[in-house]
Each structure stands twice: as structure tokens, then as C-alpha cells.
N, C-alpha and C positions, 0 to 999 in steps of 0.2 A: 579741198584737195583729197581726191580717192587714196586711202590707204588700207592695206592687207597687215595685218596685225596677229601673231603666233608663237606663244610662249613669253611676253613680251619684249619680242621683237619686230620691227618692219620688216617683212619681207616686200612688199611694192609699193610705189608711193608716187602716182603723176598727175599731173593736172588736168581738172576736168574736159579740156578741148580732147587730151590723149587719149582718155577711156572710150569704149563702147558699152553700151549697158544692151541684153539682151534679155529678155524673160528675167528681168531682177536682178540679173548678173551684171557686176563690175569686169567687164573684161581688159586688163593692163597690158600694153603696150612688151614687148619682151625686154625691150630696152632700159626700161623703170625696173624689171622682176632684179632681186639680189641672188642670182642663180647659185653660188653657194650655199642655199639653201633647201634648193629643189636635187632631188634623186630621182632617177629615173623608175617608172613602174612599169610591170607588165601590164596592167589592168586595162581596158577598153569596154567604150560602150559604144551605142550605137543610137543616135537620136534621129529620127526619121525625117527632119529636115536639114539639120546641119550636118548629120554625116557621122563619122566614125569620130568618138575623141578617146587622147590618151593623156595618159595622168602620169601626176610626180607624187611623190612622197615629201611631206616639209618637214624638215631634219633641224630643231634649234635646239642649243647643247646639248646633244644629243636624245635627247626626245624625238619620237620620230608619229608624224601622224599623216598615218597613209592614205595614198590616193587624193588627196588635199587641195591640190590643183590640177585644174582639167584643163584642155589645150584640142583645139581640131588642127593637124598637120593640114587639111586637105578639105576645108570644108566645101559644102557644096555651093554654088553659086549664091543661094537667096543669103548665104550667112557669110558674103568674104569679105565684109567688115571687122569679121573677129578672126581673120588670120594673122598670124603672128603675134597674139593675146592668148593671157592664160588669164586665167577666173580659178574661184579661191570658195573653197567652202569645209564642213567638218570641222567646224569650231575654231577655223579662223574669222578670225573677228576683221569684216569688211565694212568701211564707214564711206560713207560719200560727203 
């Protein structure tokens, strides 16, 4: 079972039918994410097939380690299996 693991706590946790995995990424379902966890960021990037993504900040007892989870609001067609999925990196610890 794919879990997102940070400060040691779970922030996401679903079963493997749920995820999408993309270029190595766990992508979690939003439904699974414990969104009291996630802050909104300004930060963006831009991936030339998937499109525009934007980021959270993961905030566990007050630690906060930014930009941490990425999300595309609006990706582009070849990537709309990971709509509605955040994926998780920067020392959060992703297991499959």
C-alpha cells in the first residue's frame, strides 16, 4: 500500500489500484491526501508535457517543508491520469 510519510507522520496512504505512478512518481488520489497537512504555495513550475504544476507546503507540528507536494490543476491531455493526484518529494519519504 503506497504511503507518503513526513516528520513521522502519514500524510497519504491508498491502495495500489488508487495511485498513478509517473516518471517514478507516486501520484495519490486527493481523496487519500490528509489535507490538514498541506498549505497552499505560490510556487510553479512548468513541465513541457504535463503542463503547469503547483505546490503545497507540508506543515507536521509545525515544521514546515516547502513546496513538498506538487499537483497539476489542469494538466495536459497525454498526463490526465494524474488529475486530481498530488505526488510528494523533498524528504518525504514515498514507499510503494
Amino acid at each position: 500500500m503506497p504511503k507518503a510519510v513526513w516528520n513521522g507522520v502519514v500524510i497519504a496512504e491508498a491502495l495500489d489500484t488508487e495511485v498513478e505512478i509517473v516518471e517514478h512518481n507516486i501520484y495519490f488520489p486527493v481523496e487519500r491526501i490528509k489535507r490538514e497537512y498541506l498549505k497552499d504555495s505560490s510556487h510553479t513550475t512548468m513541465c513541457p508535457w504535463k503542463g503547469v504544476a503547483s505546490y503545497y507546503d507540508v506543515e507536521v507540528d509545525g515544521k514546515v517543508n516547502r513546496n513538498a507536494a506538487w499537483y497539476y490543476p489542469t494538466p495536459s491531455e497525454a498526463a490526465k491520469a494524474i488529475k486530481g493526484r498530488v505526488a510528494f518529494w523533498h524528504g518525504v519519504e514515498v514507499s510503494h
